[in-house]
N, C-alpha and C positions, 0 to 999 in steps of 0.2 A: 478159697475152694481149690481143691487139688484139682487136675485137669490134666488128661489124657489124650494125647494127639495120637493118629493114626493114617497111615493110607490104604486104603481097601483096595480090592481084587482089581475094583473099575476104575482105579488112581485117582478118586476123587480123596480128598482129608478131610477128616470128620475130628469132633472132638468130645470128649465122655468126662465127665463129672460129679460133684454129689448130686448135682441137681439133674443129672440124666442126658442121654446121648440127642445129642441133633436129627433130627428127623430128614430124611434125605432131600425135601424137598430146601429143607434150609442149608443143608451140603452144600448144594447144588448154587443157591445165592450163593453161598459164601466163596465159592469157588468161581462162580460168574465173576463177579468184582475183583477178585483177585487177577484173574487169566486178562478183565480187562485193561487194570491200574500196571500189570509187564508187560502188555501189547502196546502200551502208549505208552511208553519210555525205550520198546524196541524200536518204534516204527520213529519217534522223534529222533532217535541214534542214528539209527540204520538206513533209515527210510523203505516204503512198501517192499518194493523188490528185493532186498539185502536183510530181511528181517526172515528168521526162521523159527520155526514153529516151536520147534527145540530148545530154544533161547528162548521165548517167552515160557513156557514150561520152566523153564531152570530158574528162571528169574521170579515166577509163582512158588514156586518151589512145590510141583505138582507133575505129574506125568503129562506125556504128549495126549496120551487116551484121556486126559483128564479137563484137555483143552480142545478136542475136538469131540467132547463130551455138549459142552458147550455151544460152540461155534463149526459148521459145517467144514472151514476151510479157512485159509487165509485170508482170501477178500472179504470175507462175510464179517471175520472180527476185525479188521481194518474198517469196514462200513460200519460196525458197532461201535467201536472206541472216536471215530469222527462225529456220530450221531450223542455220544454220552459225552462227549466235549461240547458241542454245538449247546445240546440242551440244559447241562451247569454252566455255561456261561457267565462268568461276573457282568451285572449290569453296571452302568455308571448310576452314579447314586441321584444326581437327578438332571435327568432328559431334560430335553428342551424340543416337545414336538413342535412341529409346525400347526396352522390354523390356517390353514391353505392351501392347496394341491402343490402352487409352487411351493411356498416353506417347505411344506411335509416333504415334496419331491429331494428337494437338499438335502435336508437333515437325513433321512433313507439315504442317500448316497452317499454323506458323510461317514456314519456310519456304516456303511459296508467297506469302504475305504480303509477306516483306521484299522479294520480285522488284518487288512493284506502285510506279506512280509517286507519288511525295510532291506535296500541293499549292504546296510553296516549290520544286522540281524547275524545271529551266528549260521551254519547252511542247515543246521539238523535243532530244532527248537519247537517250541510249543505252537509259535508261528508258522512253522512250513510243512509241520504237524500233515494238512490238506495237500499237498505239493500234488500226491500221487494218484487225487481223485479223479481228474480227467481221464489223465490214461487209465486209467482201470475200468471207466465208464465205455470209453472208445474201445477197447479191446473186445469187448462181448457183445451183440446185438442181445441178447437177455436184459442188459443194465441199459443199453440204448435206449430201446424206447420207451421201459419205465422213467429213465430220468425225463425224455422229453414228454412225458407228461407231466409229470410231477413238476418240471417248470411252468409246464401251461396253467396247473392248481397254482402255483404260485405266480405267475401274472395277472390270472382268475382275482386272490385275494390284494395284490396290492393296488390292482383296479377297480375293484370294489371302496376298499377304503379311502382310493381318490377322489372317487365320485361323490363320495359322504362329507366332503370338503368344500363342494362348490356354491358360491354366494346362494343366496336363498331365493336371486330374483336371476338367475342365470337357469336358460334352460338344461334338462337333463341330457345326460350325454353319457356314452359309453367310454370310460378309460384303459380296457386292458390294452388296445395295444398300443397308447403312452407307456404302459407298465410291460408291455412286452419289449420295446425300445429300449427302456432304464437299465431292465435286468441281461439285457444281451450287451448295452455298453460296460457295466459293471461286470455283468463276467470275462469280458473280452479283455479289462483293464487286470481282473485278479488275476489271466493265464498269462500275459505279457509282463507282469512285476512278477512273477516266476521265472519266467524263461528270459527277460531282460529285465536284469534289476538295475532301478535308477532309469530307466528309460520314462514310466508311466509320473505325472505331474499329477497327483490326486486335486488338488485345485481346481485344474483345467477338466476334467474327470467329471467332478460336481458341480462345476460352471453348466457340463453340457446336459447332464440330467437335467439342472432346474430348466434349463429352459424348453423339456421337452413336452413337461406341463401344459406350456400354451399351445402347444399344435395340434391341430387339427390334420388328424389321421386318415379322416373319412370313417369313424370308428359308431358302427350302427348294429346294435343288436336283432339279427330275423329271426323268425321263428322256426323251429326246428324244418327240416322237410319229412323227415321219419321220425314219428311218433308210434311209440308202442300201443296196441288196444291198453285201456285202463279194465279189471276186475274187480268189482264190487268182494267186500268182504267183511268179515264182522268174526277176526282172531283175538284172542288175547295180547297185551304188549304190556310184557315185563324183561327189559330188558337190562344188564348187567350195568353196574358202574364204569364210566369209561372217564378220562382224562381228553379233556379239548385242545390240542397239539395248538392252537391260537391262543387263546386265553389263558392259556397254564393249569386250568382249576377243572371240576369235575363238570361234566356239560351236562346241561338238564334234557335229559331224553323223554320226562313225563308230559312235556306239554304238547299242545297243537303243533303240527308241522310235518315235514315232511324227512322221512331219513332213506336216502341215499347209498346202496350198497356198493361202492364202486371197485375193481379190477385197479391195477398195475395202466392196462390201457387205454381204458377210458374215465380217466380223471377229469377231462375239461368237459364232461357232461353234468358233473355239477351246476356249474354256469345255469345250465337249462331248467336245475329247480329254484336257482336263486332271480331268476328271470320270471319264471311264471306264479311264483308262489305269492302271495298278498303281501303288502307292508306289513310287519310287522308280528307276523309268522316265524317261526322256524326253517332251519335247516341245515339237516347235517350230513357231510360227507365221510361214509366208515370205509377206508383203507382197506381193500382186503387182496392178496398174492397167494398165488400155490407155490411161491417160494418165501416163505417169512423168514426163514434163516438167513438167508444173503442180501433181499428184496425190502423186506420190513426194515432194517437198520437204515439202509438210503432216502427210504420215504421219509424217515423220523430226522432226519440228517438234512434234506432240502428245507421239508417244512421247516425243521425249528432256526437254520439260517436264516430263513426269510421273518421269523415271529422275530428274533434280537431284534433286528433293524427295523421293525413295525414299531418295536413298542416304545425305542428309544426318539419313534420319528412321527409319530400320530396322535392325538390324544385316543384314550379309551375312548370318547365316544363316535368315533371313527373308526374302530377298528371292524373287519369288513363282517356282514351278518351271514355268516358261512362258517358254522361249526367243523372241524375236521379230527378225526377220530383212528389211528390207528389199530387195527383189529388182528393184534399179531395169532391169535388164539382161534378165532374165527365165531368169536362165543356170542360177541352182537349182531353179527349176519346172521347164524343160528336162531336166535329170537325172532329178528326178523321175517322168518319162514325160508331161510339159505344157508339148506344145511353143507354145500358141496360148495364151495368158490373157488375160482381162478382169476388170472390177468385180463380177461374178456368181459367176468362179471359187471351186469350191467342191473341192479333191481331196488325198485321205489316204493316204500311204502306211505301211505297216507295216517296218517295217527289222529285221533282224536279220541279226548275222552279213558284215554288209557286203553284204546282199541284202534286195531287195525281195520281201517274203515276200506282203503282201497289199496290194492298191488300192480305193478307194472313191470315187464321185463324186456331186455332187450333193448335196441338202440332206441332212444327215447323215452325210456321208462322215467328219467329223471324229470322231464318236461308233461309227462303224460300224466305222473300222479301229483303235481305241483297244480296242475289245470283244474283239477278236479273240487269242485266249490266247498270250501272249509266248512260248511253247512249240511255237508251232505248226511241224508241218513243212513243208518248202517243196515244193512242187511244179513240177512240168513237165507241158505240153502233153499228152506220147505218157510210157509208161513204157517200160521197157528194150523189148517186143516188137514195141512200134510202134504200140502200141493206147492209144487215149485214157488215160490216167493222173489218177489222181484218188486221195485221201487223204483223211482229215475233214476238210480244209480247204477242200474242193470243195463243203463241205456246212455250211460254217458260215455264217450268216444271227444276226446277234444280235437 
């Protein structure tokens, strides 16, 4: 087939054939991949700072409009090309989880280890790739306090899945801040084998993780103080195919459970539906920012760090019951009855049945529609005679 290349007005390359021109929307893939595959061989060269926009352009072999076509800026495709690294990851071909909270604690910190750069490593490699993510984080209060929640989601899950570990005749107990410990000595060890290489003994590293296992934190889950009012309702829920940033695979949003619309800022309100909601229920927490351009790649970039080393370090049936849902689009909170979100959004829906049975907003909404008894019946506005309609569920308040 003969085949015709071209750059158009808006410097994207398109290409025309017997079989007919590319549709823009597949331009635009094509051109994503590309801008991404010469931003991660500028930024492994050059590193963050010393990489220009223009050089990655040249190296797509595409204009600069055709890269910011794309990507907002240059930190935004720096947080892309880390997050599209993170989540093709080669796995090892076969893990050895632990069956323990100490095991799994090891083997998670083994794994996080072996990703860090070596001090014989060349200085610009696929390895140090990460080098410039602190400082880009530290630089902006915008990426500040996203990331420090996005690690609180991630102490959230790796506390979770510890707790799913513990002997069967051992009382229950809260892990996140063992799992808050772990991930602050591992990051503490990734910015120090950066900035001194050869100083950090990875050994010594994952000697101190395991044993953080055994201590006793004082780590007690209370219940919220601010609970949102819960709202009886009775909407439709059909909501969009979406990808489980834990799991890898497509998350079943049809069944009972609870889904979670959460902001940039309040990620660790999750916790609050995974606390109140029944064994063996759902629940899912949907990502959502008023900045998904530069904001959405980081989320996708913590989480999928934190899934590698889950899944090389836990078995699946440990892995923590807290769906997690990227919502770059905003097309599942739209389902959910949120059509407008930002970093603050806070809103729960109760699902059953393929219906939205109850809503909740505001600090507590995630604890407030978790409470709400998986039994409940659904409601309408007016009852058969036309007159206001109400059930106990018009009156539930947890």
């Amino acid at each position: 087939m003969v085949t015709v290349s071209w750059t158009g007005t808006d410097g994207n390359a398109g290409t025309r054939g017997t079989m007919g021109r590319l549709t823009r929307a597949q331009t635009q893939e094509r051109n994503r991949v590309r801008v991404l595959a010469a931003a991660r061989e500028e930024f492994a060269e050059r590193g963050f700072r010393h990489a220009k926009i223009d050089a990655i352009a040249e190296r797509a072999e595409l204009t600069r409009g055709a890269v910011y076509s794309n990507f907002p800026g240059k930190r935004a495709l720096y947080f892309a090309v880390l997050a599209d690294a993170a989540e093709h990851a080669p796995q090892p071909p076969h893990p050895e989880p632990g069956h323990t909270a100490r095991d799994a604690l090891a083997a998670f910190a083994r794994a996080w280890m072996t990703r860090l750069p070596l001090a014989t490593d060349p200085w610009y490699d696929s390895a140090r790739l990460g080098m410039d993510l602190m400082p880009e984080i530290l630089a902006d209060e915008r990426t500040r306090r996203p990331f420090a929640q996005l690690m609180r989601l991630n102490a959230i899950l790796l506390g979770l899945a510890l707790e799913r570990l513990r002997p069967p005749r051992e009382p229950a107990r809260r892990m996140v801040r063992v799992a808050e410990a772990a991930l602050t000595t591992l990051h503490g060890a990734g910015q120090l084998a950066a900035a001194a290489p050869g100083f950090v003994e990875p050994f010594n590293v994952v000697s101190a993780c395991t044993q953080l296992a055994g201590l006793d934190l004082g780590d007690r889950w209370l219940t919220p103080s601010i609970v949102a009012p819960t709202r009886p309702a009775d909407d439709p829920w059909s909501p969009p195919p979406a990808t489980d940033m834990i799991h890898g695979g497509p998350v079943r949003l049809d069944g009972d459970g609870v889904v979670a619309v959460l902001g940039l800022h309040r990620l660790s309100a999750a916790e609050e539906a995974v606390r109140a909601e029944p064994p063996g229920a759902g629940v899912t927490a949907v990502i959502v920012t008023g900045d998904p351009g530069e904001l959405a790649p980081l989320a996708r970039l913590v989480v999928a760090d934190l899934r590698s080393c889950l899944r090389q370090s836990f078995p699946p049936s440990a892995w923590p019951r807290l769906n997690v849902v990227c919502d770059e689009t905003g097309s599942l909170a739209a389902a959910a009855g949120v059509p407008a979100v930002s970093d603050a959004t806070e809103t729960a829906v109760r699902v059953r049945a393929s219906r939205i049975v109850a809503r909740a907003e505001g600090f507590g909404a995630c604890h407030a529609a978790a409470a709400v008894p998986p039994d409940m019946p659904s409601t309408r506005p007016e009852d058969a005679s036309g007159r206001p309609g109400g059930t106990a569920a018009d009156r539930w308040s947890p």
